[in-house]
C-alpha positions in Angstrom: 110.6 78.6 112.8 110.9 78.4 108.7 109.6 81.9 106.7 109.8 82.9 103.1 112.0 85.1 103.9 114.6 82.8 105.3 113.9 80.3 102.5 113.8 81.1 99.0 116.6 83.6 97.9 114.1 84.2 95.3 112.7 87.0 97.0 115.7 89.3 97.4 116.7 90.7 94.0 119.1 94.5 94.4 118.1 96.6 91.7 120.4 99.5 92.4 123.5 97.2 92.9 123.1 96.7 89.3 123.8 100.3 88.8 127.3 99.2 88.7 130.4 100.2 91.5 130.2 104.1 90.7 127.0 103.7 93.2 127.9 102.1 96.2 130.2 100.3 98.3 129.7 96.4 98.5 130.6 95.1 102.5 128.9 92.9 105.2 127.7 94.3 108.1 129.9 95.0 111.3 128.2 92.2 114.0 127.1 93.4 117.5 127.6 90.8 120.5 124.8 89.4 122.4 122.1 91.2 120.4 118.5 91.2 121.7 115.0 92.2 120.9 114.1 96.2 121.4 110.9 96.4 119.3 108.9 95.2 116.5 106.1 96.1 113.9 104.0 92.9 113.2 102.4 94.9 111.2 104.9 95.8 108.7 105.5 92.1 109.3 102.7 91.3 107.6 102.3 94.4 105.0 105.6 92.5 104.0 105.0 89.1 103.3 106.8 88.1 106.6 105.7 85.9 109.1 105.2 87.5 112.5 106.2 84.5 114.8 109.8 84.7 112.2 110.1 87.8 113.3 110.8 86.7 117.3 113.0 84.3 116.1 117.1 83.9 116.8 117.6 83.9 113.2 115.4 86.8 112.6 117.4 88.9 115.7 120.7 88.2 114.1 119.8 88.7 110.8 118.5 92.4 111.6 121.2 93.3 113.9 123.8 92.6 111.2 125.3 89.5 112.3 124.5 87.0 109.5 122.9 87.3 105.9 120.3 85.4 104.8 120.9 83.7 101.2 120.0 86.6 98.6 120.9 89.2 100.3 123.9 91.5 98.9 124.3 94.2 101.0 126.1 97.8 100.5 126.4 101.2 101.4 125.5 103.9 98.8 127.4 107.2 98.0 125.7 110.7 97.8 126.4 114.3 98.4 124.3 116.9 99.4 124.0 120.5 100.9 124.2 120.6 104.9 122.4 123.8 106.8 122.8 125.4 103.4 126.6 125.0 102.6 127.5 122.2 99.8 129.2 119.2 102.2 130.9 117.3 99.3 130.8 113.2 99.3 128.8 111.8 102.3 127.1 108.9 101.6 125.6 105.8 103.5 127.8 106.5 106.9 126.0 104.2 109.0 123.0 102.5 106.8 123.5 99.2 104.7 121.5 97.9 102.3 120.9 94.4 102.4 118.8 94.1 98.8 115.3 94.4 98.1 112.9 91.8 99.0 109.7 90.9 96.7 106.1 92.1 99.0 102.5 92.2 98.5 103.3 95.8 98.1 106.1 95.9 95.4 109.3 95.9 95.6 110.7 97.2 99.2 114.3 97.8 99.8 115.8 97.1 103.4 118.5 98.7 105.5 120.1 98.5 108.2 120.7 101.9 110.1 123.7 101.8 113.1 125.2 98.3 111.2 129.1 99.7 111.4 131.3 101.4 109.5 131.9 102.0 106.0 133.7 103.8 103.4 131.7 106.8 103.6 131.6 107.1 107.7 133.9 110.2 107.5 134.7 110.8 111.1 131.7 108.6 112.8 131.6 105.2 114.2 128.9 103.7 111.8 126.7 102.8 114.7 123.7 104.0 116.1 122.7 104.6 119.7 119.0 103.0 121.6 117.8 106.5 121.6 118.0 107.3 118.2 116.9 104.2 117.3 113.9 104.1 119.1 112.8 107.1 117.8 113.5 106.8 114.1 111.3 103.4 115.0 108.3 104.9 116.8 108.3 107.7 114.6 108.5 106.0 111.4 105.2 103.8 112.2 103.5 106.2 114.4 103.5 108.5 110.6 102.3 106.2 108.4 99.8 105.7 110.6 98.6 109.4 110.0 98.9 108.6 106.4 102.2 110.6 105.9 104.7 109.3 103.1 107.7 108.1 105.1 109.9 105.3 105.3 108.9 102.2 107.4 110.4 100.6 110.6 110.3 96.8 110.8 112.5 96.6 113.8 115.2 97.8 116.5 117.8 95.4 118.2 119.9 96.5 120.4 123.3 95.4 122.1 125.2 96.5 125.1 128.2 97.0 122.8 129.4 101.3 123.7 129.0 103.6 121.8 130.4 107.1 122.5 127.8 110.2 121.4 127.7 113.0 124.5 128.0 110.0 126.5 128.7 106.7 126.6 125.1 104.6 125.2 124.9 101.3 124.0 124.3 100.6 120.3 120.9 99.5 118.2 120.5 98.8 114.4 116.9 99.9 113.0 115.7 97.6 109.8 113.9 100.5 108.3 112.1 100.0 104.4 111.6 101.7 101.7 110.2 101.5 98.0 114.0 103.4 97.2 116.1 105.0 99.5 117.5 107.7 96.5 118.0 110.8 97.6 118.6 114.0 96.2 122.3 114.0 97.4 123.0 111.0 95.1 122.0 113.5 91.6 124.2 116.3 93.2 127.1 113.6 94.0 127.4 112.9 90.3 126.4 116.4 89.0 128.9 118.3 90.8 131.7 115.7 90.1 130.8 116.0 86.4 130.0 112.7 86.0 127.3 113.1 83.8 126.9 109.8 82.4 126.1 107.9 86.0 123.6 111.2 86.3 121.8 110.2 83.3 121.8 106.6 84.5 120.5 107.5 88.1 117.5 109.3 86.5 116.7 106.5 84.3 116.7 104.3 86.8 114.8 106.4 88.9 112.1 107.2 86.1 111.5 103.7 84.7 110.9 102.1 88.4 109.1 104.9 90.3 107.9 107.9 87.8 107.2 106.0 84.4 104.7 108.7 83.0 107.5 110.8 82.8 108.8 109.2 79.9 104.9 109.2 78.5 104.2 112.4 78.6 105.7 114.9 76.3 108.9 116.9 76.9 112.4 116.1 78.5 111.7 113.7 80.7 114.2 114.9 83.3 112.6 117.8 83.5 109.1 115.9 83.8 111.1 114.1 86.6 112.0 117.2 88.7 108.4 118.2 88.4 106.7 114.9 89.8 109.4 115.4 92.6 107.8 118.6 93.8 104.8 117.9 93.8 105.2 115.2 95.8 107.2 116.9 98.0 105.0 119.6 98.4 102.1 117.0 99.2 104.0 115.2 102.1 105.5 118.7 103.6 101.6 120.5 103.5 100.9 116.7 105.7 103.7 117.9 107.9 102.9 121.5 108.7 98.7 120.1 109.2 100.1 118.0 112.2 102.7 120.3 113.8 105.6 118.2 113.0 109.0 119.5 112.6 111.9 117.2 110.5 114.7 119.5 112.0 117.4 118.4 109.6 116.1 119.3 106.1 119.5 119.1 104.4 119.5 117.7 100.9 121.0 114.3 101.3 117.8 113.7 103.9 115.1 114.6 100.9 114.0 111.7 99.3 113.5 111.5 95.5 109.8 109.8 96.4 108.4 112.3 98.3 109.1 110.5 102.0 109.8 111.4 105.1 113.1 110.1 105.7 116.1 109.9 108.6 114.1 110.5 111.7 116.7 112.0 114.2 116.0 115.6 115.3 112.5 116.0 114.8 109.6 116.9 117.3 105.7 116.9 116.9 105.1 120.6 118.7 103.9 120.8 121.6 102.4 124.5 122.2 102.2 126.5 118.8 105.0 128.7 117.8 105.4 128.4 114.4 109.2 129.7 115.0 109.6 126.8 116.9 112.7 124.9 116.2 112.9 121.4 117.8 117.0 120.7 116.5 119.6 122.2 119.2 122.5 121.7 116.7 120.2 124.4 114.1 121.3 127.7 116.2 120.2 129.9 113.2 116.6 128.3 112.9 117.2 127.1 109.0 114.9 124.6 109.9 112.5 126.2 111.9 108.5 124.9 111.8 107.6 128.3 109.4 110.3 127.9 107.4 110.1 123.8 106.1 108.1 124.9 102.8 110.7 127.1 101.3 113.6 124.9 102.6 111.8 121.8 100.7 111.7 124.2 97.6 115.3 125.5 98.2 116.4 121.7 98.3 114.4 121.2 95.5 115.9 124.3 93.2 119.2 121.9 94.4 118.0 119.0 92.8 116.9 120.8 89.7 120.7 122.6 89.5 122.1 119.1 89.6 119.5 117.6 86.8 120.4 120.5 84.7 122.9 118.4 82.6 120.1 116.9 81.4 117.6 119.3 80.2 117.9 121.7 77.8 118.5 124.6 79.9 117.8 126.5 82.9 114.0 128.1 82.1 113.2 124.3 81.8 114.6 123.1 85.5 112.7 126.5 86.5 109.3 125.6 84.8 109.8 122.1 86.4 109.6 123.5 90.1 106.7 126.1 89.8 103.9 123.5 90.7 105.2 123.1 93.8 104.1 126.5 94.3 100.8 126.1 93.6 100.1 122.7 95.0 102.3 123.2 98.7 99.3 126.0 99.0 96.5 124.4 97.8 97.4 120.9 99.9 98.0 122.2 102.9 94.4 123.9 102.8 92.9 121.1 102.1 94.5 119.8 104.8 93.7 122.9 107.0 90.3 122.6 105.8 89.7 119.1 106.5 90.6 120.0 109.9 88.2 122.3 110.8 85.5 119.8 109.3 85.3 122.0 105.9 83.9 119.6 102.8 84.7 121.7 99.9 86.6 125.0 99.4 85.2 128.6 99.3 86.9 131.8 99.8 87.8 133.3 103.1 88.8 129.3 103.9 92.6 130.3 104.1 91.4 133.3 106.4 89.5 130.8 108.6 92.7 128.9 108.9 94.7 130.9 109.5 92.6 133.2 112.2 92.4 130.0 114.2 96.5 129.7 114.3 97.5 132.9 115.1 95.5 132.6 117.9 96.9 129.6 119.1 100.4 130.9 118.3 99.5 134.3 120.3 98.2 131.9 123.4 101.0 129.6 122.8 98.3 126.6 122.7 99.1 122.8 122.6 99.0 122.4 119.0 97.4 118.7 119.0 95.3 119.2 121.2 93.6 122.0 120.0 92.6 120.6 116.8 91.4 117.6 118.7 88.9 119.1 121.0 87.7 121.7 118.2 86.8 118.1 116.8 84.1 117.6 119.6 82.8 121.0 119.5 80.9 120.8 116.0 78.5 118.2 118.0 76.9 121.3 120.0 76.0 122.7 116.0 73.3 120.7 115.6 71.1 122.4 114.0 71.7 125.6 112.3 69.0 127.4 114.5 71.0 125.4 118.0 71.1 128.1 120.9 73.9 130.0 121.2 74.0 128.7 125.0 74.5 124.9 123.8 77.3 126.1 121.2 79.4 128.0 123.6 79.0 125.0 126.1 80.6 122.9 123.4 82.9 125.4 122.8 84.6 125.2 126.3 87.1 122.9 126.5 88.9 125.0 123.4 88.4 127.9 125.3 89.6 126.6 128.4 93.3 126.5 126.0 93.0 130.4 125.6 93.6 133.6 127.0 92.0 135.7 124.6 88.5 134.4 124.7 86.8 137.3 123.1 88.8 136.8 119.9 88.3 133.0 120.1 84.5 133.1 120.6 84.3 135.7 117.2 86.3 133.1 115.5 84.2 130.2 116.4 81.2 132.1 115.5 82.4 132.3 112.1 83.6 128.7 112.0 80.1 127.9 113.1 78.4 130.0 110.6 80.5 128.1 108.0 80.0 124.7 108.4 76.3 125.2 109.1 76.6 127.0 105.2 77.9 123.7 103.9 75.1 121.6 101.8 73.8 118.7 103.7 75.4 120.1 107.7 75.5 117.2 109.7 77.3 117.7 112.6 77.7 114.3 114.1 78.8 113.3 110.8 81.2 116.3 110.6 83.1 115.6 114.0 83.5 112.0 113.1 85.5 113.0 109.8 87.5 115.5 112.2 88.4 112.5 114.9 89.7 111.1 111.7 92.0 114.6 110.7 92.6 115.3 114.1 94.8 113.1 116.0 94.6 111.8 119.5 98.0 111.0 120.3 101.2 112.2 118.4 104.7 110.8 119.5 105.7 114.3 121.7 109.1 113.8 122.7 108.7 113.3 125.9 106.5 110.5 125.7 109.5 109.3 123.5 112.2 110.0 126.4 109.7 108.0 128.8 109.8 104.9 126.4 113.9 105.7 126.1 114.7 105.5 129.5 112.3 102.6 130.6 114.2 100.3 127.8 117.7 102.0 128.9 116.6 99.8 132.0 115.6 96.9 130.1 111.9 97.1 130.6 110.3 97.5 126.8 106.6 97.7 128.2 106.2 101.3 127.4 108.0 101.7 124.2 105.2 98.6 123.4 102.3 100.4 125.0 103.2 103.8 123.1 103.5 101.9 120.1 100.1 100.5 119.5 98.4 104.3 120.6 100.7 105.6 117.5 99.3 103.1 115.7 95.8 103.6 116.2 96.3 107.9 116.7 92.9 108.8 116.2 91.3 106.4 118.5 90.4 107.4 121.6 92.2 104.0 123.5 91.0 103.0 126.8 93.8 103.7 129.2 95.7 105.9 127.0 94.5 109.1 128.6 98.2 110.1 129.6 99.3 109.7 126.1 96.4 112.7 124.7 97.6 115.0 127.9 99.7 117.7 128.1 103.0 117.5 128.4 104.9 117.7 131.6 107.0 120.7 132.7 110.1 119.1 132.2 109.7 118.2 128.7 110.3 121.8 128.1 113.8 121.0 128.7 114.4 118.4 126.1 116.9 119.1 123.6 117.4 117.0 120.8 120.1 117.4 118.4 121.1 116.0 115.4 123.2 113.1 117.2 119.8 112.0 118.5 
């Protein structure tokens, strides 16, 4: 089967091997014996340019596991540095990612890696591979959010081999082609920063302006600084997307923040199941760094790191300091209109953050599923028909969220409010309003133990329900026929998950 991709090394240009040796590491991957087929997104297939019957092809599994190159491809591993649980970590670097180039799309320019393709200079003590479980998780949850619309990297597919690999235990190794418009982070400015090598810091930032944030250099000021500013504001917009759907990154360190805003390196996170906004979904995190509540000041923290190791470049420190005061403003402000959009509000007035915020102490109080929550308050705006609609018909809509609570009193004088404020918005129409809800609100989220299902059907070589959790990701807000046990609560036993950083 002939593809593009396969033919015409015209595709694959590497913009950041061009940065020079100071950058990366240039090496081939390490091969895997006897690779085969774990999963696939035919849709990122075709978002790409690819071909999706390529895609099934031997040269297509071997390519993506690592075990040839295709011509145009020139792959390496990157160095960085970056800040760990709070404490500066020195070099790290691409440990277990390669980059094969960057390959021409219908949506720009979109660099790909290989995650788990063996060792390489900047492996430290690990093995360079990655393990089925991790893998199927970075690739489930990598799809499953940009299907909610949340910046993140994108997964195009996992291989797998029975080669072993020792983490608690002995697993078998899996490479995950994940994509990216830039995999920078803000570990590679605090790599050259803190090693003083200013001139490679100046060159990172330039390359980093004049591909991804050219107004920088348009509007007026240091441009650096104009750089750390776009930075946190879109980092503020994709964390605020976060917190509105209960997920929970559980490694925040700096060398996992992207310099584009995404959500990046998928290992111990968790969409929550009951509310707690304490809840902390990475084992290896004893101290709760990284806890749900905490994520928006950790993003700033990482972000007052980035703007220490930009300082070089600006004039002085007020100017690094101006640069990350919008995220201040706009985390706030994003996540209510997140919040808002949620409960079915179309426009902000005061006493909105109060609304919001009502509603989740309550379900942190009750310890309510978070998802599901917001998605039956979806279907309860349908008994607020009218603005005069009996009480009676409301509180029989009301139910099902009330069936999720112990403390009904306080629930029903919330809802009253609720009620009282969409009918106040211009235009009510509440079939119209719990539409755009089923739209905010998802159906199914990847909850880890759906995930740990998918895991140990595939550790048995049957892929069928890694497959039929996949296409309910991507479709979350539809109500799929036959999907009911993906919207349900989770099992007792999923309680007992623990998930870790080696996940």
């Amino acid at each position: 089967m002939n593809d593009p991709l396969a033919d015409h090394a015209s595709r694959w240009s590497h913009r950041f091997a061009e940065l020079g040796p100071d950058f990366h590491t240039e090496l081939r991957p390490t091969p895997l014996p006897a690779p085969y087929w774990v999963g696939t997104s035919l849709n990122l297939a075709r978002e790409l340019g690819l071909d999706p019957a390529w895609l099934q092809s031997d040269e297509a599994l071997h390519t993506f596991t690592g075990n040839r190159l295709l011509p145009g491809m020139r792959p390496l591993a990157s160095v960085y540095s970056g800040h760990q649980f709070g404490h500066w970590a020195g070099q790290l670097g691409d440990g277990r990612a390669i980059l094969l180039g960057e390959l021409a799309t219908p949506l720009g320019p979109r660099e790909v890696q290989l995650k788990g393709a063996g060792l390489t200079p900047y492996s430290r003590m690990g093995d360079g591979r990655a393990v089925l479980r991790s893998s199927i998780r970075e690739f489930l949850c990598s799809e499953a959010m940009h299907a909610l619309g949340i910046p993140t990297s994108r997964a195009l597919c996992v291989t797998g081999s029975d080669a072993p690999v020792r983490r608690e235990e002995i697993e078998t190794a899996a490479v995950v082609t994940r994509t990216a418009p830039s995999f920078i982070r803000f570990g590679h400015f605090e790599h050259f920063s803190h090693s003083g090598q200013h001139a490679q810091l100046r060159q990172l930032a330039d390359f980093v302006i004049d591909h991804f944030y050219p107004d920088c250099r348009e509007r007026a000021g240091n441009p650096y600084a104009r750089l750390l500013e776009a930075v946190s504001e879109r980092t503020a917009h994709t964390v605020a997307q976060w917190q509105a759907v209960g997920f929970c990154h559980g490694v925040m360190n700096t060398d996992n923040m992207s310099i584009l805003g995404l959500t990046i390196d998928y290992g111990p996170f968790q969409f929550m199941d009951a509310f707690n906004p304490a809840h902390i979904c990475n084992h290896t995190d004893s101290g709760g760094r990284y806890a749900y509540h905490r994520q928006p000041n950790i993003a700033y923290w990482n972000l007052f790191c980035l703007g220490q190791a930009l300082l070089p470049l600006m004039e002085d420190q007020q100017q690094a300091l101006d640069a990350l005061e919008p995220f201040k403003t706009v985390f706030p402000t994003a996540l209510q209109q997140r919040m808002g959009a949620k409960l079915g509000l179309t426009e902000a007035q005061p006493g909105d953050e109060t609304l919001t915020e009502q509603f989740m102490q309550l379900m942190a109080k009750d310890a309510v599923d978070f998802t599901i929550a917001w998605r039956r308050l979806s279907h309860v705006v349908a008994g607020f028909a009218t603005p005069d609609a009996a009480d009676a018909e409301a509180r029989r809509a009301l139910e099902p969220v009330r069936d999720l609570f112990l403390q009904r009193d306080a629930l029903d004088a919330w809802a009253q409010t609720w009620r009282s404020r969409l009918q106040s918005q211009p235009g009510f129409d509440a079939l119209a309003t719990r539409a755009r809800m089923l739209r905010t609100n998802p159906q199914v989220v990847l909850r880890n133990h759906l995930g740990e299902i998918a895991i140990q059907r595939a550790r048995e070589g049957d892929f069928s329900r890694l497959q039929r959790l996949q296409a309910a990701l991507e479709q979350p807000f539809d109500a799929l026929p036959g999907c009911d046990d993906l919207a349900d609560f989770p099992p007792e036993w999923a309680a007992q998950i623990e998930i870790s950083c080696s996940s």
